[in-house]
DOTOR-123244 format. One line per 2 residues: number of its first residue (from 1); for each residue x, y, z of C-alpha. Coordinates in steps of 0.5 Angstrom, whole numbers, plus 500, padded with zeros to 3 digits. Layout:
REM residues N
NUM) X Y Z; ...;
//
This chain:
REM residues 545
1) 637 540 493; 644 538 496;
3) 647 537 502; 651 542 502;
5) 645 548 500; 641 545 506;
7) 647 548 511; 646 555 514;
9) 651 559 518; 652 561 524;
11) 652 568 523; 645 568 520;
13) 642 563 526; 644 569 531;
15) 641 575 528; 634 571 526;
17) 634 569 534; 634 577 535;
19) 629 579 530; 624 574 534;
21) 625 577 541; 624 583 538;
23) 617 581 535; 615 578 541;
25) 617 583 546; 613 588 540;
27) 606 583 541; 606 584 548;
29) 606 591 547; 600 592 543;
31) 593 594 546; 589 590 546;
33) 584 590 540; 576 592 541;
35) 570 588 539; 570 592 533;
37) 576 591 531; 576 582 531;
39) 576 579 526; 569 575 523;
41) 568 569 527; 568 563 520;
43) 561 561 518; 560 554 519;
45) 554 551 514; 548 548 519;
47) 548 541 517; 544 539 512;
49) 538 535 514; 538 527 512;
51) 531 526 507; 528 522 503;
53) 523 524 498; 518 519 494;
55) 513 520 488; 507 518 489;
57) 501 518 484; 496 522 488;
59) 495 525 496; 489 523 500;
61) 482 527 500; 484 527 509;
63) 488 523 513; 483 518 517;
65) 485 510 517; 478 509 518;
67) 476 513 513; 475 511 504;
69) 481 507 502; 485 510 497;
71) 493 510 495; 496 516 497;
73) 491 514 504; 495 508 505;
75) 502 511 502; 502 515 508;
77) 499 511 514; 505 507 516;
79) 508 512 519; 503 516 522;
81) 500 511 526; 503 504 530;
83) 498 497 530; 496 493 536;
85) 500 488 532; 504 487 525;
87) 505 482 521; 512 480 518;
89) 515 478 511; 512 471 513;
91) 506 473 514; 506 471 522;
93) 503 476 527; 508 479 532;
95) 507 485 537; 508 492 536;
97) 503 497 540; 501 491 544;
99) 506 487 548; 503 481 549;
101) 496 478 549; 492 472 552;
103) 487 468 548; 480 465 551;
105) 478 458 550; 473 459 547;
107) 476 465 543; 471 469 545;
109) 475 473 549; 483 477 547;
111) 485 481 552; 492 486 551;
113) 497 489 555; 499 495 552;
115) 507 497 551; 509 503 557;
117) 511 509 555; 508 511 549;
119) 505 518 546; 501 520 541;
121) 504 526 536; 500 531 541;
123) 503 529 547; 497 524 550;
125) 499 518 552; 497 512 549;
127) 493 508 555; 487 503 554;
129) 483 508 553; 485 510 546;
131) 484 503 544; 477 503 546;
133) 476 510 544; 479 508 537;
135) 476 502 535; 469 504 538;
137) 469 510 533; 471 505 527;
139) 465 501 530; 460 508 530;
141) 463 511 523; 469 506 519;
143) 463 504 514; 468 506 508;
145) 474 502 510; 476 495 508;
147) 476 493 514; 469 495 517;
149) 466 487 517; 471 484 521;
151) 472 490 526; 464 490 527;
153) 465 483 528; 468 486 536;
155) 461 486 541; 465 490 546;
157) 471 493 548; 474 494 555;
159) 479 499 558; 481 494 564;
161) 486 498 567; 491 503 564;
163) 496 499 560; 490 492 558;
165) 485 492 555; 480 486 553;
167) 476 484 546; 470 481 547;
169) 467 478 542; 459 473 539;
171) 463 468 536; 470 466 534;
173) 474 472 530; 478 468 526;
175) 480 475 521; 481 479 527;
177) 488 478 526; 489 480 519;
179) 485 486 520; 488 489 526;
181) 495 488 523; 492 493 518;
183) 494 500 517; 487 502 517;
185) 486 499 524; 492 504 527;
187) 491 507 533; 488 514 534;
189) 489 520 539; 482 521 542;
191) 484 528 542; 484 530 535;
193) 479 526 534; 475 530 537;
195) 476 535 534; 477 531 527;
197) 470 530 528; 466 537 530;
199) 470 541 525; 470 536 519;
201) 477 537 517; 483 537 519;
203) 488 530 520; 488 524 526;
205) 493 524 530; 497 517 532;
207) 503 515 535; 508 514 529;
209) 515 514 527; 514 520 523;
211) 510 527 525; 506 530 519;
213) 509 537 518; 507 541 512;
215) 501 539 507; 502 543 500;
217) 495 542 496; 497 538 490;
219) 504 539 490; 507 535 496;
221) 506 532 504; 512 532 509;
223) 513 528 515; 517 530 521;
225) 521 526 524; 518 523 531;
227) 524 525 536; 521 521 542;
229) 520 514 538; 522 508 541;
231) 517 503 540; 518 501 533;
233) 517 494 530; 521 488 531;
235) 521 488 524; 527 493 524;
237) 532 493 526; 533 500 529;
239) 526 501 534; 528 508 537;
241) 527 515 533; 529 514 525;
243) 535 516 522; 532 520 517;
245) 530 527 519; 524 528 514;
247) 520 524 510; 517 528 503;
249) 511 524 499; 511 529 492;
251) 505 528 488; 507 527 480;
253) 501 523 477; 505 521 471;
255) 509 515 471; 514 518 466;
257) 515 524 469; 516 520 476;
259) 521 516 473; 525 523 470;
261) 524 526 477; 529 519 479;
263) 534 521 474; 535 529 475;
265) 535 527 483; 529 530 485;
267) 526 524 488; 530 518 492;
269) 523 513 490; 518 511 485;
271) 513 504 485; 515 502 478;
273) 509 500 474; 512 500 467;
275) 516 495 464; 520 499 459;
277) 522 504 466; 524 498 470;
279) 529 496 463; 531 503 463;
281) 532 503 471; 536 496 470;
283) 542 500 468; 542 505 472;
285) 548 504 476; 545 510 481;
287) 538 506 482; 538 500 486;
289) 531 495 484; 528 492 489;
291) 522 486 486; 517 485 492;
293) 511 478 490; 506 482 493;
295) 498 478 496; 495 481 491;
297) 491 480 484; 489 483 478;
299) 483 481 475; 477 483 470;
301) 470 484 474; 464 485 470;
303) 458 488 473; 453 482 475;
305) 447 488 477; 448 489 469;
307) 444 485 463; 447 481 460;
309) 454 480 464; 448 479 470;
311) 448 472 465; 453 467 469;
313) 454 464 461; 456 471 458;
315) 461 472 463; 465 465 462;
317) 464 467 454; 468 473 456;
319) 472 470 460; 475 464 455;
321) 477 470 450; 483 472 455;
323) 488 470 453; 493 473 460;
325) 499 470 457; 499 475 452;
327) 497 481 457; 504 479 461;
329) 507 479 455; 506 485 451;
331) 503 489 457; 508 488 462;
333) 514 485 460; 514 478 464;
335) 514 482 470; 508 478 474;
337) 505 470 475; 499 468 471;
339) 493 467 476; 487 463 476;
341) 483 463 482; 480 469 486;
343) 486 468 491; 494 469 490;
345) 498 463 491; 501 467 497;
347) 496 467 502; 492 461 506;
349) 487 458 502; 489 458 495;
351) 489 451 492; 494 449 486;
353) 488 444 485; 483 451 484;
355) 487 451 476; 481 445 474;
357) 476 450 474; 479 456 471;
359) 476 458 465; 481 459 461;
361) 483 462 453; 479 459 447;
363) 475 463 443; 472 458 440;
365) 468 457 445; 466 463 447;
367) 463 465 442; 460 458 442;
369) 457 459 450; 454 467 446;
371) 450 463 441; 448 458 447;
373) 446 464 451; 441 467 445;
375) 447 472 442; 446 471 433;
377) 452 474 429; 451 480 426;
379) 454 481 419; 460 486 421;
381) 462 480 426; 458 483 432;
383) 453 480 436; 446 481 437;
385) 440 479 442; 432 482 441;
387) 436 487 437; 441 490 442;
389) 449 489 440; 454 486 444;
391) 459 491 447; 461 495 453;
393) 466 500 457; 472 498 460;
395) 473 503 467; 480 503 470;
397) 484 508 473; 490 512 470;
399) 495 507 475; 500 504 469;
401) 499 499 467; 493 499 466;
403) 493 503 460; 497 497 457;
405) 492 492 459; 485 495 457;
407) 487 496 450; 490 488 450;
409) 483 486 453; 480 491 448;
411) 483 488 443; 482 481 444;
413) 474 482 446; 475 486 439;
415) 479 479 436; 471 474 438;
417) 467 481 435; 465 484 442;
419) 467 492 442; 469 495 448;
421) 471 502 450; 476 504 455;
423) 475 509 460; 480 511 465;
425) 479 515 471; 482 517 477;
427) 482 512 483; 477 516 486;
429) 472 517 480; 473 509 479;
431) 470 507 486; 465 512 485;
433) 463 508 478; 464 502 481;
435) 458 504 487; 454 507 483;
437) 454 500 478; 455 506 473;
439) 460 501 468; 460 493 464;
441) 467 491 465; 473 494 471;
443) 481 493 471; 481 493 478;
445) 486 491 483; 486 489 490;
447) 491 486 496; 490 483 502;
449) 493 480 507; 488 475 509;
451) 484 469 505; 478 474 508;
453) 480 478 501; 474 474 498;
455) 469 477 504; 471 483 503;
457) 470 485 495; 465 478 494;
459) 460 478 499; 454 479 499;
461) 454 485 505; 460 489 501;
463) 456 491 494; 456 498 494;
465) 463 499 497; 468 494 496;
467) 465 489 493; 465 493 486;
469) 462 488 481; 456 487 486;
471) 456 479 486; 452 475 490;
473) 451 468 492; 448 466 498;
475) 452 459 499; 459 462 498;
477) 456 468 503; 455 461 508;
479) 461 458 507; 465 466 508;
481) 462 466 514; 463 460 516;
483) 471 460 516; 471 468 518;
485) 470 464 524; 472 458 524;
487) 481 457 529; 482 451 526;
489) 486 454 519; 486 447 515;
491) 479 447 517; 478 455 515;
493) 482 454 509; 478 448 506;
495) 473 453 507; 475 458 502;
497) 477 453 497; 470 451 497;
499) 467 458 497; 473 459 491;
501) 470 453 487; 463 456 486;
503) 466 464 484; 470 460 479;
505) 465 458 476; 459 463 476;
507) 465 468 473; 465 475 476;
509) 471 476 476; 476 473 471;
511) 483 473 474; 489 475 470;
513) 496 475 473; 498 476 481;
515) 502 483 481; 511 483 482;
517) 511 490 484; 517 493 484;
519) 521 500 487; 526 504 484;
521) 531 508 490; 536 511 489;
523) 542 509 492; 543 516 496;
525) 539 513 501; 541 506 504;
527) 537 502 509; 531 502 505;
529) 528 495 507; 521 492 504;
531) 516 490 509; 510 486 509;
533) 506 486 503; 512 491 499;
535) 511 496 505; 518 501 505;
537) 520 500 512; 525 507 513;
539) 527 505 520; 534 503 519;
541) 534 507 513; 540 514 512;
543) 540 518 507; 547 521 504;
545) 548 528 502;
//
């Protein structure tokens, strides 16, 4: 446009003044309108709630920490329910229901102050009381829970005033620590527990960040934000109420389907067990993985309370026909660290010098040590003894990837002429399995955060609960008694290593490879964080819309 179309007369000013007035002088002269006649307010959209949504494999039978252990049990814990003390990424004990805490002398006596100010989900408050209250039930009815043998190792608990509370114990707990910065150790309102208790059902209350709102059988569990939150670990960085609004766990048993579920947005987060997914994930650029080397072992157990694997030189046959390198190959695409001893190489307790006695892949020898032990070769390459063949069944559960890793063991004892049926099952049915000594060889798993570990699935006083091959020897229950009470750690340690020599060589398990787990999160949430033992820590997490 130029200069001059941009002008305007004078004239046209003038009358353009008068038609203004006019319409104003108009308004002012108009009725005011009736409510009816207003125009609609606009409609403003309620914010959308933050919430992030993970897969899990199965939802507990009920929600008590003291309870039967199981994977959805232990998904959901962490939220629902604080600890006396937590454990960071370096495994150092910090405080978190408990402020502070002295330790006798003599480490008969612990006594606690307890954090001010804190409620549990119904509104009672959390006092010295429920302290007692709570590990006075785990004494009279936690039988089932991993952490029972350490909890009975509590002679008496005391309610010294509202906010301090004492444990007194016969002899020094060494792995009271360990177990108390435990999940399964979280603090309950003696309220629901009451009525947990007399109505059979129902679901334990705790002080977590999260409240449980809504359980739909089979298909999902949500966790409500706790408004009230500001007692969090010194582990996250936001201690006050989280972020996130809702926390939803949907239940998808199948790993493929968890990983569709992923890419079409209808989950944030999935626990990546097969290798192809995590290649598939890796170039997803609206994926983020997250690697966590956790305190846990994959290992082959064999039922000692069942002939011939009652046999110590028939398990060491079988052992020596593993080849592990070729389990993490072909079964896990690389993703894990070949194992030799009964205890990661993350925890106290663990000795590189412990690969002396590993009793490593040489088929040749094994069949050597089944001659040795009475075993003839049978015409179609098996072996047999007074008439009875050589073979047994592989019990796992459906977690991949087991799968992978029985048929590659499948395989290998095939390869030295002993047949072997896999049998998979839900972890629940394997456990079952496992208790009632109904199998010949497991694919199990476990993850601890203590060299206690060995107590808790070898001794003697476990078999028919966590210690599921039913092993036995009295000099390794002597010297794992010995270090859960000994302060001194080299001391405890040596222990262990001790204790770990004899299992090597008596072969109840055959250690296959310690786990590096992975998680897949979409990165529409950010703030996710992996704590202690691969634990997602969502305190500081915020999830986009």
């Amino acid at each position: 446009m130029t200069l001059h179309q941009r002008r305007i007369a004078p004239a046209f000013v003038s009358i353009l003044l008068v038609l203004t007035l006019a319409a104003l002088l108009a308004a002012c002269t108009q009725p005011a309108t009736t409510p009816s006649e207003e125009t609609p307010p606009v409609a403003v959209e309620p914010a959308k709630e933050a919430v992030l949504v993970r897969a899990m494999t199965s939802e507990p039978a009920k929600i008590d920490p003291q309870g039967p252990p199981s994977a959805g049990l232990s998904l959901l814990m962490p939220y629902l329910f604080d600890t006396l003390v937590v454990r960071d990424i370096d495994n150092a004990v910090l405080p978190f229901l408990a402020d502070s805490w002295t330790v006798a002398g003599d480490g008969l006596t612990i006594t606690m102050t307890l954090k001010s100010g804190v409620t549990f989900h119904d509104g009672e408050p959390l006092n010295a009381e429920a302290v007692r209250f709570t590990f006075e039930r785990f004494k009279a009815s936690g039988m089932s829970s991993p952490i029972y043998a350490s909890i009975q190792q509590i002679d008496a608990i005391e309610a010294v005033d509202e906010l301090t509370v004492r444990f007194r114990f016969t002899s020094p707990a060494a792995n009271f620590w360990s177990a108390i910065a435990m999940p399964y150790a979280g603090i309950i309102s003696p309220a629901s527990a009451g009525k947990f208790d007399n109505a059979g059902e129902g679901y334990l209350i705790g002080t977590g960040a999260f409240i449980l709102d809504d359980w739909q059988a089979g298909q999902s569990i949500t966790l409500r934000r706790n408004p009230d939150y500001n007692w969090g670990p010194p582990t996250v960085d936001n201690r006050g109420a989280p972020y996130l609004d809702a926390l939803v766990f949907k239940v998808i048993p199948d790993a493929s389907t968890q990983l569709a579920a992923l890419s079409a947005g209808e989950v944030d987060v999935i626990f990546i067990n097969e290798p192809s997914h995590l290649q598939r994930l890796a170039e997803d650029p609206q994926v983020d993985i997250h690697e966590a080397v956790l305190s846990g072992l994959v290992h082959l157990g064999f039922n000692v309370r069942r002939s011939p694997f009652d046999e110590a030189i028939v398990r060491r046959a079988l052992s020596h026909a593993v080849d592990k390198q070729q389990i993490l190959d072909l079964a896990l695409g690389g993703l894990g660290n070949l194992a030799f001893a009964p205890l990661p190489s993350t925890l106290p307790g663990f000795d590189p010098a412990l690969q002396e006695y590993e009793i490593g892949y040489d088929p040749e020898e094994a069949k050597r040590l089944l001659q040795e032990a009475g075993f003839s070769p049978m015409s179609d390459g098996g072996w047999e003894r007074d008439g009875q063949r050589l073979q047994g069944r592989l019990v796992t559960s459906t977690r991949a990837p087991n799968e992978a890793i029985a048929t590659v063991l499948q395989s290998q004892f095939l390869a030295i002429g002993v047949p072997v049926e896999i049998q998979q099952l839900d972890s629940k049915a394997v456990m079952d399995a496992t208790t009632q000594g109904d199998f010949e060889l497991l694919l199990w798993r476990y993850e601890w955060n203590d060299p206690d570990a060995l107590n808790v699935f070898l001794s003697s006083d476990r078999i028919g609960t966590t210690n599921r091959v039913g092993y036995s020897n009295a000099e390794v229950d002597d010297l794992l008694a010995q270090a859960a009470g000994e302060l001194d750690e080299d001391k405890r340690n040596a222990l262990y290593v001790e204790a770990q020599k004899i299992i090597m060589q008596d072969a109840p398990w055959q250690p296959l490879y310690n786990p590096v787990d992975a998680m897949a999160m979409s990165r529409r949430v950010e703030g996710i964080t992996l704590g202690y033992m691969g634990r997602m820590l969502v305190n500081d997490a915020k999830a986009a819309e």
